[in-house]
C-alpha positions as CSV (number, residue, x, y, z in Angstrom):
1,X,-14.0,3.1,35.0
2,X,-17.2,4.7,34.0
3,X,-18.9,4.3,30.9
4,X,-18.6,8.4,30.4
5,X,-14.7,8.2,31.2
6,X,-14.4,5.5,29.1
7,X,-15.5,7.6,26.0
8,X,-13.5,10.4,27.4
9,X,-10.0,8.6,27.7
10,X,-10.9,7.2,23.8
11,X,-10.4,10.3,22.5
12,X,-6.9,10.3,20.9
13,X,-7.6,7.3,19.2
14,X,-11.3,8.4,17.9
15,X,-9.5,11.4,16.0
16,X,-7.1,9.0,14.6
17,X,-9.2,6.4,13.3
18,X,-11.1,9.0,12.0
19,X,-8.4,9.6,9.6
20,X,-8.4,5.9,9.0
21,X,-11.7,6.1,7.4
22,X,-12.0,8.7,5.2
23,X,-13.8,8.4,1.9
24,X,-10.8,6.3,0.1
25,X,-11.6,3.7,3.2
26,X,-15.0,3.8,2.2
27,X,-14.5,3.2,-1.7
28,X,-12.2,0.8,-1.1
29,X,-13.9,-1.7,1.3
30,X,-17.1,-1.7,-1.1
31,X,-14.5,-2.6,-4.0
32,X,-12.8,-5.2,-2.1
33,X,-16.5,-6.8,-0.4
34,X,-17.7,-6.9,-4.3
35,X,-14.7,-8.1,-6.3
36,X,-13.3,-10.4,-3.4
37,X,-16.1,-11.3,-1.2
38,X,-15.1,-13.1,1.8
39,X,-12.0,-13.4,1.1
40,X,-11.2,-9.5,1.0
41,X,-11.5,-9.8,5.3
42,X,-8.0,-11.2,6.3
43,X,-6.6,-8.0,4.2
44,X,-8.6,-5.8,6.4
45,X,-7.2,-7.5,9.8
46,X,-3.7,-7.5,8.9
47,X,-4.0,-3.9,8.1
48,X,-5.7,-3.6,11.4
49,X,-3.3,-5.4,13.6
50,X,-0.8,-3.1,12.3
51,X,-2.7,0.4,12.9
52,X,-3.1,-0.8,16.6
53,X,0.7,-1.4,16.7
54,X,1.5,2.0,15.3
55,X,-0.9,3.4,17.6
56,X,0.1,2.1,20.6
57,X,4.0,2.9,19.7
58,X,3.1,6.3,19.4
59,X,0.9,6.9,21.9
60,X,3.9,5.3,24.0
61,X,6.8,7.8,22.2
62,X,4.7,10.6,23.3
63,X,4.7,10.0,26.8
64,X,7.8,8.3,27.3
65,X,10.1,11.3,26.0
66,X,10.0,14.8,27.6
67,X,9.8,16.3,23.9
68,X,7.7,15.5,20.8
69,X,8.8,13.0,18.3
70,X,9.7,16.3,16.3
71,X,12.1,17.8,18.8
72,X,13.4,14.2,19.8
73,X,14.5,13.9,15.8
74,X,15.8,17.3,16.1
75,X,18.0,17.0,19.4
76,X,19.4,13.3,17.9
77,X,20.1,13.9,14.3
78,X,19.4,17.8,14.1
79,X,17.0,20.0,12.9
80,X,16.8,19.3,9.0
81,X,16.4,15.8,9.5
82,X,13.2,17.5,11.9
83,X,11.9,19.9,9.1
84,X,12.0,17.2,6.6
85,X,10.0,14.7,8.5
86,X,7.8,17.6,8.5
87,X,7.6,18.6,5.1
88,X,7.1,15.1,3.7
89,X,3.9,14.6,5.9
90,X,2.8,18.0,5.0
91,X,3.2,17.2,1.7
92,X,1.5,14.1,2.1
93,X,-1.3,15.7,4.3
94,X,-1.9,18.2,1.4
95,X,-1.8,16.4,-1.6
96,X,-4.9,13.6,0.2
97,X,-6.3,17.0,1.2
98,X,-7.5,17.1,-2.5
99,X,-8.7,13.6,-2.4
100,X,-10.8,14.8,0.7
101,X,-12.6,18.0,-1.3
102,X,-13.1,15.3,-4.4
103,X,-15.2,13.2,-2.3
104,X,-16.9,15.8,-0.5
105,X,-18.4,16.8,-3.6
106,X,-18.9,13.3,-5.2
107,X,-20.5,11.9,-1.8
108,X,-22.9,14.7,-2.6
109,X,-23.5,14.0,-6.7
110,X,-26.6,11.0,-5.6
111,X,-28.5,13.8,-3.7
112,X,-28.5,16.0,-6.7
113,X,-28.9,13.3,-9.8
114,X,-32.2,13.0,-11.2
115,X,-34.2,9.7,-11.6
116,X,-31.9,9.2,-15.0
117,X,-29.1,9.9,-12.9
118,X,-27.9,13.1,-14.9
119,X,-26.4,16.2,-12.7
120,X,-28.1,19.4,-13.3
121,X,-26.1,21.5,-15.8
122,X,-23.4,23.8,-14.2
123,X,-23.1,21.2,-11.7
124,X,-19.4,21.8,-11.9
125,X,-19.7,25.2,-10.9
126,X,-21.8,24.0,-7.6
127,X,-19.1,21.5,-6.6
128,X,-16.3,24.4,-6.3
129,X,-18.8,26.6,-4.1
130,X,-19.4,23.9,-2.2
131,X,-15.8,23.6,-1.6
132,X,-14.8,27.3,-0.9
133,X,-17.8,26.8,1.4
134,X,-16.9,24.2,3.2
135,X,-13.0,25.0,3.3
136,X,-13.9,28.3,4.4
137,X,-16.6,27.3,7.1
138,X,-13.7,24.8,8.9
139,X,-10.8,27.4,8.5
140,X,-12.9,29.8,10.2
141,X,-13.6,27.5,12.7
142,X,-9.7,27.0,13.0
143,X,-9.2,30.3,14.2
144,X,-12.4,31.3,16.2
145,X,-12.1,28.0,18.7
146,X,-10.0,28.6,21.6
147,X,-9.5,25.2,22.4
148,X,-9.0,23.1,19.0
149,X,-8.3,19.7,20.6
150,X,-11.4,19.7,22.7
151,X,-13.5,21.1,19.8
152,X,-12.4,18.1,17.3
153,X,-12.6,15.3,19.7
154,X,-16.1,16.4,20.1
155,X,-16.7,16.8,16.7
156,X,-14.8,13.5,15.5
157,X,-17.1,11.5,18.6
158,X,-20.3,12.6,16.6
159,X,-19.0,12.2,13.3
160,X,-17.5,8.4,13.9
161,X,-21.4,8.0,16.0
162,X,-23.0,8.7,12.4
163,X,-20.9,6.9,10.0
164,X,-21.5,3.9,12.6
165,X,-25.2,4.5,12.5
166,X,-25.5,5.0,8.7
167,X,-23.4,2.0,7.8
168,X,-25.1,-0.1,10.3
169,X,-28.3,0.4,9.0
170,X,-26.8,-0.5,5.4
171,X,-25.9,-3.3,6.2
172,X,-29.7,-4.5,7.4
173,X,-31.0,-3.1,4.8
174,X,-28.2,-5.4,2.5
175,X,-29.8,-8.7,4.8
176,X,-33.2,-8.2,4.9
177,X,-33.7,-6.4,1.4
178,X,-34.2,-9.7,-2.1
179,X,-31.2,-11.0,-2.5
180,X,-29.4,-10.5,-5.8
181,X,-29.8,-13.7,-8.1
182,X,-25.7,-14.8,-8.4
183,X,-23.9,-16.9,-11.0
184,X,-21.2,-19.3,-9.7
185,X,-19.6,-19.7,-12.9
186,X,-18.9,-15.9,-12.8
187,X,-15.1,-16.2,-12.0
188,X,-13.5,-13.7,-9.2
189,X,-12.0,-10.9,-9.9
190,X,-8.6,-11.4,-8.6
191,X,-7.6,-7.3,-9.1
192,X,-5.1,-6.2,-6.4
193,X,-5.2,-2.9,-6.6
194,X,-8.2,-2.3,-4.2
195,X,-6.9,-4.6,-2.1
196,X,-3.8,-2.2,-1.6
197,X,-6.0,0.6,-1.4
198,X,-7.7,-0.7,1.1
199,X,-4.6,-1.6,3.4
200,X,-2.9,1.6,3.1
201,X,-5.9,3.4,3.3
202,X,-6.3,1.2,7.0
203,X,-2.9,1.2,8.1
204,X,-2.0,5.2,8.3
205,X,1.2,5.5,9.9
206,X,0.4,9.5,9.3
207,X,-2.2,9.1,11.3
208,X,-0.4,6.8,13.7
209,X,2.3,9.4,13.8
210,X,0.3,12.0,14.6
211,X,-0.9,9.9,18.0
212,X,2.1,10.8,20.3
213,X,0.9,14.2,19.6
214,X,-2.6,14.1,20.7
215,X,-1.5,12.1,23.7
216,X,0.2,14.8,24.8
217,X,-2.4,17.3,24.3
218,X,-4.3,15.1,26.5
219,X,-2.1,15.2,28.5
220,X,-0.9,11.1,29.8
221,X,1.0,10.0,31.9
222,X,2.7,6.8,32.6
223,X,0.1,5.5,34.8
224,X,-2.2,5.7,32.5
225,X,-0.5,4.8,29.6
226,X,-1.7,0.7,29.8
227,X,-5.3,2.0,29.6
228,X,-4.7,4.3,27.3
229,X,-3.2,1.6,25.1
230,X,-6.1,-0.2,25.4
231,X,-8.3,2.3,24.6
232,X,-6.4,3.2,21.3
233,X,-6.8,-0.9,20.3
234,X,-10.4,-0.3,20.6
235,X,-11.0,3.4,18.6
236,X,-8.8,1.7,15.8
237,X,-10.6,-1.5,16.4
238,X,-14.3,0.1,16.3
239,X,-13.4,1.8,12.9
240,X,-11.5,-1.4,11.0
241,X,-15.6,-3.0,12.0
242,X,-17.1,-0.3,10.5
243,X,-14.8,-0.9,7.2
244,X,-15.6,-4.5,8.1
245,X,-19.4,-3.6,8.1
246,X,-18.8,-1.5,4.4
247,X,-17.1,-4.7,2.7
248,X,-19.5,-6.8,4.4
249,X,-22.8,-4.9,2.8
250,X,-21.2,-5.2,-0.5
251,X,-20.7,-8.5,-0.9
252,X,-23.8,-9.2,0.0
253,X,-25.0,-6.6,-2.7
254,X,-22.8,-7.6,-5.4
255,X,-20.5,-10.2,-5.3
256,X,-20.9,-12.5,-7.8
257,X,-23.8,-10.7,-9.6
258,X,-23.9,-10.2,-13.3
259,X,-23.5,-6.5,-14.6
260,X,-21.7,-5.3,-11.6
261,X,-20.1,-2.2,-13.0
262,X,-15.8,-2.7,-12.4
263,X,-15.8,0.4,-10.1
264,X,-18.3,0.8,-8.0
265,X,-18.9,4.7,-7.3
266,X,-21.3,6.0,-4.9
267,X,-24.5,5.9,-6.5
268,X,-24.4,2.3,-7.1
269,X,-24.1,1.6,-3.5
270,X,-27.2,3.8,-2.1
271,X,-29.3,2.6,-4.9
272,X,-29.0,-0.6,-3.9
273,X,-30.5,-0.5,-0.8
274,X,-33.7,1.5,-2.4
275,X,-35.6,-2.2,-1.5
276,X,-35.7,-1.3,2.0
277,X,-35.3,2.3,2.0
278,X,-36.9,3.4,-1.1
279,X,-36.1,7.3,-2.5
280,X,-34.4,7.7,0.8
281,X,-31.6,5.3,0.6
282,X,-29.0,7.8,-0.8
283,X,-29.6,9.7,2.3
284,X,-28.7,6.6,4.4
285,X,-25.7,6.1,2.5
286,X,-25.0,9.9,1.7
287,X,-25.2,10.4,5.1
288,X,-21.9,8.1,6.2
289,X,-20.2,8.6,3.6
290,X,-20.5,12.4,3.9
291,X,-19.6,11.9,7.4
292,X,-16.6,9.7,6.7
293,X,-15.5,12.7,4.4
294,X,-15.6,15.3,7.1
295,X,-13.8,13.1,9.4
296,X,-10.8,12.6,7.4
297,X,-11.0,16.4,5.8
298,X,-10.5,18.1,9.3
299,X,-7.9,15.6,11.1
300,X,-6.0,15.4,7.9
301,X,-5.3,18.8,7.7
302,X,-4.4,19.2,11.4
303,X,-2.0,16.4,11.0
304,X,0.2,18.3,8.9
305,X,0.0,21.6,9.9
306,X,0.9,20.3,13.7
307,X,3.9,18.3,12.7
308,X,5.6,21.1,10.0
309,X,4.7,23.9,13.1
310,X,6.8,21.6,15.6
311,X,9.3,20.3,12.7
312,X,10.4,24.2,12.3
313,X,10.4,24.7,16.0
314,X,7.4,27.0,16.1
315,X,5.2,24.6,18.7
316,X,3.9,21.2,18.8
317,X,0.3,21.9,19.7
318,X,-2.5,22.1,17.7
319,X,-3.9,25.4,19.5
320,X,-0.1,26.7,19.1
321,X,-0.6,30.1,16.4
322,X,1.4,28.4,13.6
323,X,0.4,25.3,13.7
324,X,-3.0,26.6,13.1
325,X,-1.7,28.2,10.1
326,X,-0.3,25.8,8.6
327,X,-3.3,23.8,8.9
328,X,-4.9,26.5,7.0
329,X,-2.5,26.1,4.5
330,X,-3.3,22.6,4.1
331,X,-6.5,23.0,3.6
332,X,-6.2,25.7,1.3
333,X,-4.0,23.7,-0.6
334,X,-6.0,20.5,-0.8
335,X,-9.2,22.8,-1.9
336,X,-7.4,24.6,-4.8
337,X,-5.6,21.3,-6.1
338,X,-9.0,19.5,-5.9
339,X,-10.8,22.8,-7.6
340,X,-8.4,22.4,-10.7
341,X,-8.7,18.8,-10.7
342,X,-12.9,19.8,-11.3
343,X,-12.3,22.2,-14.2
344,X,-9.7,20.1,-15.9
345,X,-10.4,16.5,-15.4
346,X,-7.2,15.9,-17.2
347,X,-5.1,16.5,-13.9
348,X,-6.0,14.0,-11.6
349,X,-4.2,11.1,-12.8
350,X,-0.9,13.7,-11.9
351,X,-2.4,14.7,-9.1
352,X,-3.0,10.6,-8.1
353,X,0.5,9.8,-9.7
354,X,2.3,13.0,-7.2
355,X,0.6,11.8,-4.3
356,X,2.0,8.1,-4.8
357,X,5.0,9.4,-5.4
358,X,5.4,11.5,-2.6
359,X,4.3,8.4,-0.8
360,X,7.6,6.1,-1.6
361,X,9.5,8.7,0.5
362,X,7.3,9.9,3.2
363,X,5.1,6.9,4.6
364,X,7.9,4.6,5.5
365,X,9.9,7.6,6.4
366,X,7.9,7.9,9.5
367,X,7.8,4.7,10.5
368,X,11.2,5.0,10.2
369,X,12.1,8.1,12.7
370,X,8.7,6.0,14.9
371,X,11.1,3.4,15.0
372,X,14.5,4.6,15.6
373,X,13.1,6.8,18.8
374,X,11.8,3.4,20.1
375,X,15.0,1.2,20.2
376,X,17.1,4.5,21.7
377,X,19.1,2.7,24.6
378,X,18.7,5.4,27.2
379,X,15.0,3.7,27.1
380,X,15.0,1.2,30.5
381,X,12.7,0.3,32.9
382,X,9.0,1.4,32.3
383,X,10.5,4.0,29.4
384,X,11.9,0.7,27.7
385,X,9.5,-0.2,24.8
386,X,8.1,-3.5,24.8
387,X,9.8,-6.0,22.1
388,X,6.4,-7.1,20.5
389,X,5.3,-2.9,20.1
390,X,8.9,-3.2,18.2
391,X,8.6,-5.9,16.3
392,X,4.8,-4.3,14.9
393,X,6.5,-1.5,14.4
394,X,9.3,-3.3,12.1
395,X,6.8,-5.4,10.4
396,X,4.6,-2.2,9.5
397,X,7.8,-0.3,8.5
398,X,8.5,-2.9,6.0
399,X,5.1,-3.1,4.5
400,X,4.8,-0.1,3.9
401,X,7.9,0.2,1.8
402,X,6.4,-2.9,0.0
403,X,3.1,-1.6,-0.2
404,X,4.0,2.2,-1.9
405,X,6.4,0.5,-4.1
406,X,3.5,-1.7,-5.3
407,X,1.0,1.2,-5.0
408,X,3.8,3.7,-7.4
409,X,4.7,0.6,-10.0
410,X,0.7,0.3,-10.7
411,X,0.9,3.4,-12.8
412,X,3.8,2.3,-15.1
């Protein structure tokens, strides 16, 4: 195969490990690569190994069944069991929406700081116009492209291009920039909760979910579903090393150092790497980071507006007139959520707390109905899903239930 269909056939898998690194991802492999070090790796594989499970189920669901994983629900166990799949992802999908529009406009905050670090005054008022900007620009967008898969594949190639770039050059700037002086006798932190964050940030069974889907829109068939299989391994693959990368030019920046701050927030990061870079590392940084953002900000939405369209019956493809809609909705949500979360500072420990919540119920839930469509009996012969895509599929099921439990009892 040639390198350019190579990049082509990647596609589906791109736009979901674009979702896979979003701005959480990002936070969370710097606080993992500076409180754990080393050690903080394994996490990151395991969480890995079971993305490129859930992807390659889906992937496999979607070609394997004459309807989507939506209508397959809705034929077997009927259509509420359908529309509440649908409404708990949607939920989901709006709800991290707001975590998306937060980091837009904190990935943003180093480019605007002066040399004290203090924003310019009515620098709350800038972040929500950037918002309704930036909300507005992509719904726009939404409804002006005729062909919405094509235009986001494109877009999610450039974007993932970038955060690769920008992260790559980090991390030479973290090895060749003076090393930090370290203290041994420092003890490591041993805090789990980036750890989690960093796993369920990784493993997305949302976003794995949402792979039969794009399959589809791609239109695979069962000849070229072994390829294809590969090809999702490697777009998960590519973006677990660039979270790899992240953790990696952390710990070299400040594991073990004395006066690490306990969370480390964005403009600790770039102004590290001002050895090598000078004024311009925040725009190094800024520039992945912002990236990252974007990635995650327009899948997200898609995700959820896609899946609620076909839950209700109304279409299972993203250019399909509701699910466009929908994704509006999502986003609009998401913007105004993350907008009142700006003004009153006070709300986003409920607006964390719902979206864990919300979490206990949905995440495993579609692992679940993943799950359930892959051991159907009806499936033989090259339909019949291989026992190790199963067994993935069971072990991510369960950690996910383990993992929101953990993730929920953290705030009690």
């Amino acid at each position: 195969m040639k390198i350019r269909e190579r990049v082509k056939s990647i596609g589906p898998a791109i736009i979901v490990a674009a979702v896979v690194l979003g701005p959480g991802s990002i936070l969370a492999s710097s606080r993992v690569g500076a409180e754990w070090g080393w050690m903080g790796l394994p996490f990151l594989a395991l969480a890995v190994v079971l993305m490129v499970g859930m992807v390659a189920l889906s992937a496999r669901l979607g070609v394997i069944y004459k309807g989507s994983i939506c209508e397959e629900i809705s034929d077997r166990l009927g259509r509420k069991t359908a529309v509440g799949v649908g409404i708990v992802l949607f939920g989901i999908v709006a709800l991290y929406q707001s975590s998306n529009n937060l980091a837009l406009s904190v990935g943003l905050e180093p480019l605007f700081e002066d040399e004290e670090g203090i924003l310019p005054q009515g620098w709350v008022i800038l972040q929500v116009l950037i918002l309704l900007i930036a909300n507005v620009g992509i719904i726009s967008c939404l409804y002006l492209m005729r062909s919405l898969y094509s235009a986001v594949e494109r877009a999610m190639k450039i974007l993932v291009l970038l955060m690769i770039g920008a992260f790559a050059v980090n991390l030479l700037a973290a090895m060749f920039s003076d090393a930090p002086e370290r203290n041994a006798s420092i003890p490591e932190k041993r805090d789990w909760l980036p750890v989690v964050a960093l796993v369920g940030t990784t493993f997305s069974i949302g976003g794995a979910f949402f792979q039969s889907y794009l399959v589809r829109e791609k239109g695979w068939r069962m000849e070229s579903l072994r390829q294809g299989t590969f090809d999702s391994a490697i777009g998960v693959a590519v973006l677990g090393g660039v979270s790899a990368v992240i953790m990696i030019t952390s710990l070299l920046i400040f594991h073990r150092v004395p006066g690490v701050p306990e969370s480390i927030q964005i403009g600790d990061l770039s102004s590290q790497l001002e050895p090598l870079f000078g004024s311009g590392s925040k725009y190094v940084f800024c520039g992945g980071f912002m990236a990252g953002a974007l990635s995650s900000f327009m899948v997200n939405a898609a995700i959820g507006g896609t899946v609620l369209s076909d839950s209700l019956g109304k279409g299972a493809s993203m250019q399909g007139r509701w699910a466009r809609h929908f994704t509006a909705l999502a986003l609009t949500v998401g913007m105004v959520v993350a907008i009142f979360g700006i003004i009153w500072k006070e709300s986003r420990d409920s607006l964390m707390l719902g979206a864990q919540a919300l979490t206990v119920f949905g995440i495993p839930a579609l692992g679940l109905a993943m799950l359930y469509l892959a051991t159907r009996p009806e499936l033989t012969g090259q339909r019949r899903v291989p026992g190790i895509l199963k067994l993935v599929a069971g072990a991510g099921v369960l950690f996910a239930v383990l993992l929101s439990v953990r993730k929920v009892a953290a705030w009690f």
